[in-house]
Structure formats: structure tokens, C-alpha cells
N, C-alpha and C positions, 0 to 999 in steps of 0.2 A: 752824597745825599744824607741827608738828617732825618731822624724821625722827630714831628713833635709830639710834647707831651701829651698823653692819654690818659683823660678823669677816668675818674675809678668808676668801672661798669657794675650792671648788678649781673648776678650767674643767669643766663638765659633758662626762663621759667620752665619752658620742657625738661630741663633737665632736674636730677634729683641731688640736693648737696650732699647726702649721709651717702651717694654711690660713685661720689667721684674719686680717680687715683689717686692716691698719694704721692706715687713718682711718675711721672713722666720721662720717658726718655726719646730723642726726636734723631733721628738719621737724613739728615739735612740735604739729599741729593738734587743736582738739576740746575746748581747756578752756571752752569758750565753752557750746559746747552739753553739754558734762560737769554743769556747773554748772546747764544750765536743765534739765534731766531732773531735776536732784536739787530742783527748785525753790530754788535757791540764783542770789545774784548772779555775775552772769557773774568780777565781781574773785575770787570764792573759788575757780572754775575755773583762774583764774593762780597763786593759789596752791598750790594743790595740784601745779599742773604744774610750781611751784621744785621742790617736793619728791621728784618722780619724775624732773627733770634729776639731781639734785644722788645720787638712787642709779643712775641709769644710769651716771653718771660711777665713782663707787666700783666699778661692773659693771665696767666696761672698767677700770677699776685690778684688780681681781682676779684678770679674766681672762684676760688680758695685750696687750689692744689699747689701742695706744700713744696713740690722739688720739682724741679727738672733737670734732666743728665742732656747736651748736646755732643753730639761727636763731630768736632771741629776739624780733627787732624791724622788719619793712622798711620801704622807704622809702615802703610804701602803707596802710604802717599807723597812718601819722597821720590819715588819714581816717574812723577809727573814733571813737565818740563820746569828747567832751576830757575829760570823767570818768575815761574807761578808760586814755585814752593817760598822764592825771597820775599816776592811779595805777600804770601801769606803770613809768612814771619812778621813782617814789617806789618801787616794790617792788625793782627792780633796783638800787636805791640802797644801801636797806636789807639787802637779801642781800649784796650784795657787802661792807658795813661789818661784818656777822656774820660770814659766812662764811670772811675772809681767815687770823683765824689757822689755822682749820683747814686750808686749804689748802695752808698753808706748813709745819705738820705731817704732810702726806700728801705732799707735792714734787706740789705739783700744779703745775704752770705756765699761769696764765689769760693769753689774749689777745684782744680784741677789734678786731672787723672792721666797717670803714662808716664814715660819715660822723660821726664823733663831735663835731666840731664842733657838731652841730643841736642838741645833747644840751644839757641843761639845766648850767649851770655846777656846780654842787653833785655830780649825777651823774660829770661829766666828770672832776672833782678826785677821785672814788674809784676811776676806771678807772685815772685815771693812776697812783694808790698801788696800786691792786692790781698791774696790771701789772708795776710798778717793783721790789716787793716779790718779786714769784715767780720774775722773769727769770734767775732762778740758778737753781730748781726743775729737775729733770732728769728727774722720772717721768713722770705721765701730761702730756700736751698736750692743754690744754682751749680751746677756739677759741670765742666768743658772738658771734654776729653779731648784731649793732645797728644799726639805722639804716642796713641794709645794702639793697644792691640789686644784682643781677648784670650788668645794662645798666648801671648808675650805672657799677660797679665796671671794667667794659669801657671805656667813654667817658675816666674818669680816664687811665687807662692808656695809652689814645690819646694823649692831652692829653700826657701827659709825654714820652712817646717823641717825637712831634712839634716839641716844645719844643728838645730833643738834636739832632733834624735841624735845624730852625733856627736855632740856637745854633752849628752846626756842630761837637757834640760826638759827631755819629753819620751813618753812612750811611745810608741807605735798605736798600742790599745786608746790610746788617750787622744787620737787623729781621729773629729766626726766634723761634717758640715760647718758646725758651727766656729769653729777653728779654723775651720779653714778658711770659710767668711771674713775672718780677722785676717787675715796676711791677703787681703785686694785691696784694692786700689779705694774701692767703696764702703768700707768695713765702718763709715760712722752713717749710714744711710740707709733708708730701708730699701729692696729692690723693686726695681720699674713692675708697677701694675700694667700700665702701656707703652709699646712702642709704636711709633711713629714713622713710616718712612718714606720720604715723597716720592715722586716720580716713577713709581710703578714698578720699582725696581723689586722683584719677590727675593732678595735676601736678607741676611743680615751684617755681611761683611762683617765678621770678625769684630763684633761689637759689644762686649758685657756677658758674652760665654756662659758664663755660670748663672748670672746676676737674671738672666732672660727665660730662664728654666719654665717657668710658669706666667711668662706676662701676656699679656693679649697683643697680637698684632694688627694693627692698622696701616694700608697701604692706599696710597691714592697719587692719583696720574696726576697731580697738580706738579709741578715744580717747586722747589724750596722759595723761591723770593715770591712767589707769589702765594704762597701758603698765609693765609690772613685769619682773623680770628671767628668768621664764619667755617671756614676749614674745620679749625678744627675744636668748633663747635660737632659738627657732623662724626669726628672721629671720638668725642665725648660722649657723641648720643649713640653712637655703633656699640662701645664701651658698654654702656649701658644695658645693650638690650643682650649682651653674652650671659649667657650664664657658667660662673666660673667653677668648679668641679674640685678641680686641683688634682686630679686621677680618681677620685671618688665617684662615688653613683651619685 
């Protein structure tokens, strides 16, 4: 299935532009069981969910929130059956070979987060042309996590910083937040004001750990391929009417 292209919307007028996120980040669940209601293979439920990333992404280019993080892939997700996980290799291979010149047409800037080493050699040569390719892009910031894990992403970070002290290229006193910020996967991005997570699912699977500290969560019973840009229109108006604290009065 193809999506066509979609003219540039204006921000729906309920909403306020000076209170919209800056980051977005979407936890994509449901194409699995999207697919088995429709009596359809669970693979066609993946695809259909490229198709609704790839307009929510345009949504946030239109509307003027600057990044979005999706979580494509964890590191628990290889435990699902090796048909689905090949084929996801292969689908995320494929999109990415199609979709770059467009992207570089829209100044979209892709980056990918996680262990991409696991990643299939073939896949891993097209993260690196995309990436390499857009790293001048200035508009929207598109963030795929792959093979990603927030305990994984934590531990590395350890690991490096550790390394500094041992090495004697760092204090111990000299280890605050901000530092540690820099050894993640996210460290050129600001972190997600919203999460997103379809299907009604109340967690956050092991998703941006640190990075989630303070974001607002939004959860709703839709399914990911059917997640549309009135969706989450509604999850920008919900945004809206929180009021954010940060542990403050």
C-alpha cells in the first residue's frame, strides 16, 4: 500500500502553536492484532503501520513540531517468531531505500537509535546512507529506534563514563545529568515532551528511560495503523490542557 502525498495542512485552529511539543515520541503498538481482526497476516499489519508513521511524520512537518522519536524495533523483539522479525528487517530495509529521496526533499533529517550493530549487514549499509545523506537536513528531526532498549541504553552509558574514570579522563565529582545525557543514544535532541502509545497498552516497554522522566503520557485504544491525523490531533489537545509542574507547585 502507498500513501499519497499530503499538501501542507494548517495547525487545527483549537489548538495553540507557542504550546505545542517539541518532541514527540510514538510507541507504535497494535499492527499485529490490526491485522488479525481484519483476518489479514500479521506482516500486512507492519505494513500498514510504515504507512501511518510515514503521515504522522508529514503531521508534525505541517504542524510545526520539530522531532519525532518512533520505536520500530526492541531488543525484545527478537523473540517473536523469525518469519516476522526477517521480514521486518527486510521491510525496514526497503522503506528506507524508497523513501530517502523523498526525505531529502522534505529536509527531513533521519537518525537511528540502538544497537545497530545486531542489525543485519545489508539493513545496516542503508541506515548508514540515510543517515549520512540527510545529516545537513534542517527541518523536521526524525528519530527510529532499532534494536533499541532503555536498560540496554543506560548500561552502555555507564560503561562509557566508567571507562573516562578509569582512564583518568574524568572525575567521579565531575558525573551530573548533564553528562550523562551525552553518552545516549539521543544526546543531539531535546527530550520527548509527549509520548504516545496506541492500543491501550498502560506501559512503556523499556522505551527512552531517562529521556521520559518528565514527558506527558498519552494513551488511547486506537490501534497504530489506524492512528490518523485526527488521533492525534486529540492527543495534542489533551497535551494542551495538562499543566506541566516538573515536580514544582
Amino acid at each position: 500500500m502507498t500513501v499519497k502525498p499530503i499538501l501542507l495542512q494548517e495547525l487545527p485552529s483549537d489548538l495553540d502553536k507557542t504550546r505545542l511539543p517539541q518532541h514527540v515520541a510514538v510507541i507504535m503498538d497494535g499492527n499485529g492484532r490490526w491485522a488479525k481482526r481484519r483476518g489479514l497476516p500479521r506482516i500486512l499489519g507492519h505494513q500498514r503501520g510504515v504507512d501511518t508513521l510515514k503521515d504522522l511524520l508529514r503531521c508534525c512537518r505541517d504542524w510545526g513540531v520539530p522531532a519525532l522519536t518512533a520505536y520500530a524495533f526492541s531488543t525484545e523483539n527478537w523473540g517473536r517468531p523469525l518469519e516476522e522479525v526477517e521480514f521486518l528487517m527486510t521491510l525496514f530495509e526497503r522503506v528506507l531505500r524508497r523513501e530517502l529521496k523523498e526525505m531529502m526533499e522534505e529536509n527531513v533529517r533521519i537518525r537511528f537509535l540502538g544497537n545497530l550493530e545486531a542489525l543485519p549487514s545489508s539493513l545496516q549499509d542503508e541506515i548508514a546512507r540515510s543517515m549520512n545523506e540527510t545529516k545537513e537536513n534542517t527541518g523536521i528531526q526524525f528519530s527510529v529506534a532499532t534494536n533499541y532498549g532503555g536498560r540496554q541504553e543506560i548500561v552502555q552509558a555507564c560503561r562509557a563514563i566508567a571507562t573516562q574514570v578509569q582512564e583518568g579522563k574524568l572525575n567521579p565529582e565531575d558525573i551530573d545529568e548533564e553528562l550523562f545525557g551525552h553518552h545516549l543514544y539521543t544526546h543531539e535532541i531535546p527530550y520527548p515532551d509527549l509520548l504516545i502509545r496506541t492500543s491501550g497498552e498502560m506501559r512503556i516497554s523499556n522505551f527512552l528511560l531517562w529521556q521520559l522522566a518528565y514527558a506527558e503520557i498519552y494513551v488511547t485504544q486506537t490501534l497504530w495503523p489506524d492512528f490518523d491525523r485526527k488521533e492525534f490531533h486529540q492527543a495534542l489537545l489533551n497535551f494542551q490542557q495538562r499543566e506541566r509542574r516538573f515536580g514544582k507547585v
